[in-house]
N, C-alpha and C positions, 0 to 999 in steps of 0.2 A: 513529719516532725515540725515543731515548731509551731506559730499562732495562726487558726485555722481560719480563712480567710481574710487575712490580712495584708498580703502580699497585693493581692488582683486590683484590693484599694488603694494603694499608694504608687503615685506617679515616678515610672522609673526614666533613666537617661542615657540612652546608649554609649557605650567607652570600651576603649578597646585598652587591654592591660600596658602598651607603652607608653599610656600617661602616668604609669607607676615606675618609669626606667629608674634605675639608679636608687629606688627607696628599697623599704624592704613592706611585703604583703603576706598576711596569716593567711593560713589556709586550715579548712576545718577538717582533719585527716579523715577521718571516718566519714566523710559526707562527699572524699573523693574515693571511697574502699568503696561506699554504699551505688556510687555511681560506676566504677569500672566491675561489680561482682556482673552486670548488666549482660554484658559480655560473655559470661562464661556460666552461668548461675547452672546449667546444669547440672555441668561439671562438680563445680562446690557441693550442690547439692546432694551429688550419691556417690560424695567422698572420690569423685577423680581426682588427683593431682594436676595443678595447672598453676599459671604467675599471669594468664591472661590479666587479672583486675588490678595483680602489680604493675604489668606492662603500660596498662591505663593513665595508671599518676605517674607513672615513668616520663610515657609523653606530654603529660601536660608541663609537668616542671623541665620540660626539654625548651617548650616553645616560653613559658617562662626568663627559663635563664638567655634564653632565644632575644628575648626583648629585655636583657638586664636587668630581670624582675627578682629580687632576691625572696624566697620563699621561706617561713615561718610556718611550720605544721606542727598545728596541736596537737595532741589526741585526748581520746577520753580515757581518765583515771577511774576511777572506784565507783560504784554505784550511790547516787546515794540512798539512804536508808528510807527517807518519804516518798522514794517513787519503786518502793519494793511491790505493791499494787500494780502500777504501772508496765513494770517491768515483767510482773505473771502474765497480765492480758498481751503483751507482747508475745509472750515465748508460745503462751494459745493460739495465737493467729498464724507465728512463722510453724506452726505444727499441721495445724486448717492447710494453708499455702504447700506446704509440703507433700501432702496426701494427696490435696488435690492434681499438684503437679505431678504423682505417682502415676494418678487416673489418666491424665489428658496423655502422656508420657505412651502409657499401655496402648491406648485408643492411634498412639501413632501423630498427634496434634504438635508436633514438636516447639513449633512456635509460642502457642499456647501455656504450653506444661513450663517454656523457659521464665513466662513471663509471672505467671506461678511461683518458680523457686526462685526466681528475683524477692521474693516478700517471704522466704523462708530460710533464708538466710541471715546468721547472726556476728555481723563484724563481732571479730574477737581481737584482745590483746595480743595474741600470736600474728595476728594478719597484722595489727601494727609493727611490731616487731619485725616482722619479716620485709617491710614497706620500707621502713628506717633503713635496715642493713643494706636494702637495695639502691638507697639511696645514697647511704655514706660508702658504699663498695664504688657509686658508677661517678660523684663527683665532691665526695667528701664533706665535713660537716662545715668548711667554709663557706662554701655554697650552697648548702640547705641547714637551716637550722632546724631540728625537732624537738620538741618537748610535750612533756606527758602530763595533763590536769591533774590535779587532785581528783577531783569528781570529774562532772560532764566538761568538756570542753568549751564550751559556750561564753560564760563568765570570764575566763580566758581569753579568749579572741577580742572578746569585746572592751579586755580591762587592756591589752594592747593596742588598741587605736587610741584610747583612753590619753594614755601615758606617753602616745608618741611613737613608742615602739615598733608598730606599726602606722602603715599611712590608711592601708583598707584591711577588711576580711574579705577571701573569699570562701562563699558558704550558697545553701540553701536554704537557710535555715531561717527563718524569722525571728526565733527566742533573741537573735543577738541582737537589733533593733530595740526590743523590750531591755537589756541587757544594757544599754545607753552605747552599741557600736557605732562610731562617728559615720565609717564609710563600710558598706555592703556591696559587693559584686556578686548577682546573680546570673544563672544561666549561664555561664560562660564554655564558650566552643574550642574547639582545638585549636580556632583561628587566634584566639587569643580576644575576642568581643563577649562583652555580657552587658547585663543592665547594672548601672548604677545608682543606689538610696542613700542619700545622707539624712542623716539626723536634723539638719540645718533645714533643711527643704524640708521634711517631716514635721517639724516644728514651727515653720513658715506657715504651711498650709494647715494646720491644725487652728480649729474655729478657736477665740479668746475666751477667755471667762465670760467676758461681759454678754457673748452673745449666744451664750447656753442657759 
């Protein structure tokens, strides 16, 4: 997802989330489903029952509220209509990703076939749904706030740093930098450490007119 090589070029800055204490930080929900399915992708895959990839954002927004990080999780709404193209060659590939994970699977490759049905799985609106409940079940909608985009979640995250609302995103995504997101946290580990891009640096280092 998001702009294809763009990331490797822009200079990032290590930070660890307790320089966000006390504010509040979006998070791109589907881009923390897309990261914990990792975990159990089998499973989802041939329809086992499992909360492995809930359990995932569970602890991250554990070690969150761990360092007084208040959490903000978008998710995505509605398709939109111009990336109906988009979204075919998608559903072909997590199809390709599937069968092949059927093959390595039979062959006994287990590692293989998982990493496989990691890329044939399709976050859905019930997986947010069910992410949400587990969230307002384990610490209430005080301490997590969710809400749901219109369309992709993207414009969202990024129109909340925008406005204040938030102070960062955290995401993998790069569209949200195109998007005008003040502050990005990528990579981030359970430790609670990622890299940090602002806009400001972005536009620092960006050649002037004059000298293109």
């Amino acid at each position: 997802m998001g702009i294809n090589g763009l990331l490797p070029n822009i200079e990032t800055k290590k930070v660890h989330v307790s320089k966000y204490a006390r504010r509040i930080v979006a998070v791109d929900g589907y881009c923390w489903l897309h990261r914990g399915i990792h975990c159990c992708a089998t499973e989802l895959a041939l329809g086992v029952k499992t909360t492995k990839h809930l359990e995932f954002c569970l602890r991250r927004v554990a070690m969150l509220l761990h360092f007084q990080v208040r959490p903000l999780f978008v998710f995505d709404g509605g398709q939109l209509p111009a990336k109906a193209g988009e979204e075919e060659s998608r559903r072909k590939r997590r199809a390709d990703a599937f069968e092949r994970g059927r093959q390595l699977l039979k062959e006994n490759r287990q590692e293989e076939a998982r990493k496989k049905f990691a890329g044939a799985i399709d976050i859905t609106p019930t997986m947010a749904a069910e992410l949400i409940d587990a969230f307002y079940l384990k610490w209430g909608s005080d301490a997590v706030e969710c809400i749901v985009a219109p369309f992709e979640a993207d414009a969202q995250l990024a129109w909340a740093t925008i406005t204040g609302k938030a102070i960062a995103v955290l995401s993998e995504d790069s569209d949200l930098l195109a998007f005008g997101a003040t502050t990005v946290i990528y990579k981030l580990d359970q430790l609670g450490n990622g890299e940090e891009i602002t806009l400001n640096s972005i536009l620092k280092t960006a050649p002037s007119s004059s000298t293109l």
